[in-house]
C-alpha positions in Angstrom: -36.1 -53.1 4.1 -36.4 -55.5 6.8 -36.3 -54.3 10.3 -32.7 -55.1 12.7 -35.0 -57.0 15.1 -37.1 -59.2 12.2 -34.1 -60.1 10.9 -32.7 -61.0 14.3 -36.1 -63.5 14.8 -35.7 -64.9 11.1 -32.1 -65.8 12.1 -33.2 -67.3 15.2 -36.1 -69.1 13.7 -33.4 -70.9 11.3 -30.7 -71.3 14.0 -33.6 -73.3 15.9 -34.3 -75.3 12.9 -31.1 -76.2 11.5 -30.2 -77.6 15.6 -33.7 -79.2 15.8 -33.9 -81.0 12.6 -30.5 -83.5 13.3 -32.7 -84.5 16.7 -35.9 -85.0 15.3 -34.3 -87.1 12.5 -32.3 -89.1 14.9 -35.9 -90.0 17.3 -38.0 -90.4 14.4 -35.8 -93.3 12.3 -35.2 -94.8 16.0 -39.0 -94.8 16.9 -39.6 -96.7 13.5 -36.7 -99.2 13.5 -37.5 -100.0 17.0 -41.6 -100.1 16.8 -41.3 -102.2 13.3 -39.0 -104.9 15.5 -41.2 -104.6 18.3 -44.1 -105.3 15.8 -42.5 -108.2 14.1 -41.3 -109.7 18.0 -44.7 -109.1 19.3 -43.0 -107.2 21.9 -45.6 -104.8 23.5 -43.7 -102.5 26.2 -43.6 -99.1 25.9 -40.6 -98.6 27.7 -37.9 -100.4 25.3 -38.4 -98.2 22.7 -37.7 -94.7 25.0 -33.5 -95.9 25.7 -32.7 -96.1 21.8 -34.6 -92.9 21.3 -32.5 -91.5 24.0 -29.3 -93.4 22.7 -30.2 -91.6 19.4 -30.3 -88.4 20.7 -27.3 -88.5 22.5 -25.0 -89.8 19.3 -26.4 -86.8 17.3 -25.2 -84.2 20.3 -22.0 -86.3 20.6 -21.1 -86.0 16.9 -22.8 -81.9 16.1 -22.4 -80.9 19.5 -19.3 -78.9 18.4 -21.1 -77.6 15.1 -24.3 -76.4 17.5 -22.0 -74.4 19.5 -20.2 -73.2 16.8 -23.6 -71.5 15.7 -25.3 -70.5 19.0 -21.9 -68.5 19.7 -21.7 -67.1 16.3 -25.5 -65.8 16.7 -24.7 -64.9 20.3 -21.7 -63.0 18.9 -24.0 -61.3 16.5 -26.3 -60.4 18.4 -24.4 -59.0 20.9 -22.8 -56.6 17.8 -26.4 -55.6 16.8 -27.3 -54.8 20.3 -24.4 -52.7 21.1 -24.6 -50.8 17.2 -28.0 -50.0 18.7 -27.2 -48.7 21.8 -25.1 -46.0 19.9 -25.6 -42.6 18.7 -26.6 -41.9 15.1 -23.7 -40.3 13.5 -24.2 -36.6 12.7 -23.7 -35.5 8.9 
């Protein structure tokens, strides 16, 4: 049986990825689009390819901003349950 608290970290560790992973997606295929026409421009300044990165990042929280707090206040809800379940007495048979 898995411990209240390992669960609780396994959840979390999910929660973190399923959130991180719509980011990362979003600053990786913007990096490449934007390095391949730097490449083919011969443009060679860092700093152009940092605002669509940003742009990126900022779509992806404006369209599952509502779904990411959906799940941090479901898990925060949960939680909060577990902790106060804890905090009580064992029943007494």
């Amino acid at each position: 049986m898995i411990a209240p608290f390992e669960a609780a970290l396994r959840e979390a560790a999910r929660l973190i990825g399923a959130m991180a992973l719509p980011i990362l997606l979003a600053v990786l295929v913007a990096g490449l689009l934007f390095g391949f026409l730097q490449s083919m421009t011969r443009v060679r300044d860092r700093s152009i390819s940092v605002v669509p990165r940003l742009l990126a990042v900022g779509l992806v929280l404006g369209l599952l901003g509502g779904w990411f707090a959906e799940r941090l206040g479901g898990f925060a809800t949960q939680m909060f349950r577990a902790a106060e379940a804890a905090g009580r007495p064992a029943p007494r048979p």
